[in-house]
C-alpha positions in Angstrom: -94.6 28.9 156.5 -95.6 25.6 155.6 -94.2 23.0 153.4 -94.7 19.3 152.7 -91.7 16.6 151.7 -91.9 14.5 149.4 -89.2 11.5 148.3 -89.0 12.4 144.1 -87.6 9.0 143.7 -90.7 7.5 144.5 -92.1 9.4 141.6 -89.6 9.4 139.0 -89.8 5.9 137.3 -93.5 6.4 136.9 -93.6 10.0 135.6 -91.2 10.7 132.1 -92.3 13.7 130.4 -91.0 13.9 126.8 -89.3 17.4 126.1 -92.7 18.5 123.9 -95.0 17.4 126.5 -92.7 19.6 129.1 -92.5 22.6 126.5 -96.2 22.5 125.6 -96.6 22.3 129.9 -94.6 25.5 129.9 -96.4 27.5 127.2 -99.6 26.6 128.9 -98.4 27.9 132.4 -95.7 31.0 131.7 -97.0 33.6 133.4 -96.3 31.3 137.1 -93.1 31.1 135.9 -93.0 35.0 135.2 -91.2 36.6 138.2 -91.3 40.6 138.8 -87.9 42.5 138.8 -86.4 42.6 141.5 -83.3 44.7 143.1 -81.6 45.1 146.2 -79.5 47.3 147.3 -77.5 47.9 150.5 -75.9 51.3 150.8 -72.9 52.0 153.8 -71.9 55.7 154.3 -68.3 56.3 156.3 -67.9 59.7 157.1 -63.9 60.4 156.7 -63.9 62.6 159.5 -65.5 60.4 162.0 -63.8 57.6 161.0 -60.5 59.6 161.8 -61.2 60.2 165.0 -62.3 56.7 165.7 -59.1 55.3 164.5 -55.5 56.3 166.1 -52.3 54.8 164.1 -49.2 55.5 166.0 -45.7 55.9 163.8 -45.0 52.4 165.8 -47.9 51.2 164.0 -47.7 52.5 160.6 -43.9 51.5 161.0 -44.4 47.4 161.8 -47.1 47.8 159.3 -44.7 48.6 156.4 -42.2 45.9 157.7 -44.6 43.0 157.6 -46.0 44.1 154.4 -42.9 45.5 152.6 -44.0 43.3 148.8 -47.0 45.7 148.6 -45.0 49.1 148.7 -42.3 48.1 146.0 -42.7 48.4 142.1 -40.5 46.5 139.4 -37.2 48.1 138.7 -37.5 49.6 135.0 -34.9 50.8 133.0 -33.3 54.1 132.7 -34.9 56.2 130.2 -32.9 57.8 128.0 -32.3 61.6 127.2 -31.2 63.3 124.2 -30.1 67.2 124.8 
């Protein structure tokens, strides 16, 4: 790899490109600007069963679990429905 660095500022006041000159720039050069499609994709695959064996949650654990997180097993009370026989 091999780069070079170079402080813009010192170019900057002397170089200011009026938006035609930096569109006509572009038209003349699109296809370096063309990139190709690209995708990435990262699968995981977690077989249930092995998992299961990995993992042992005793009742003591499932237990201070629940305690500690007792807001995410409730629901809003909501009102009686009513029944007409």
């Amino acid at each position: 790899m091999e780069y070079a660095l170079a402080d813009s500022a010192r170019f900057r006041a002397s170089v200011t490109p009026s938006d035609a000159e930096v569109k006509a720039f572009f038209e003349a050069h699109r296809e370096s600007y063309r990139l190709p499609e690209r995708r990435v994709v990262s699968y995981v695959l977690i077989s249930e069963d092995a998992l299961a064996r990995e993992v042992a949650v005793t009742e003591r654990d499932a237990r201070t679990y629940y305690e500690d997180n007792q807001d995410d097993f409730t629901q809003p009370d909501r009102p009686a429905r009513a029944t007409s026989w």
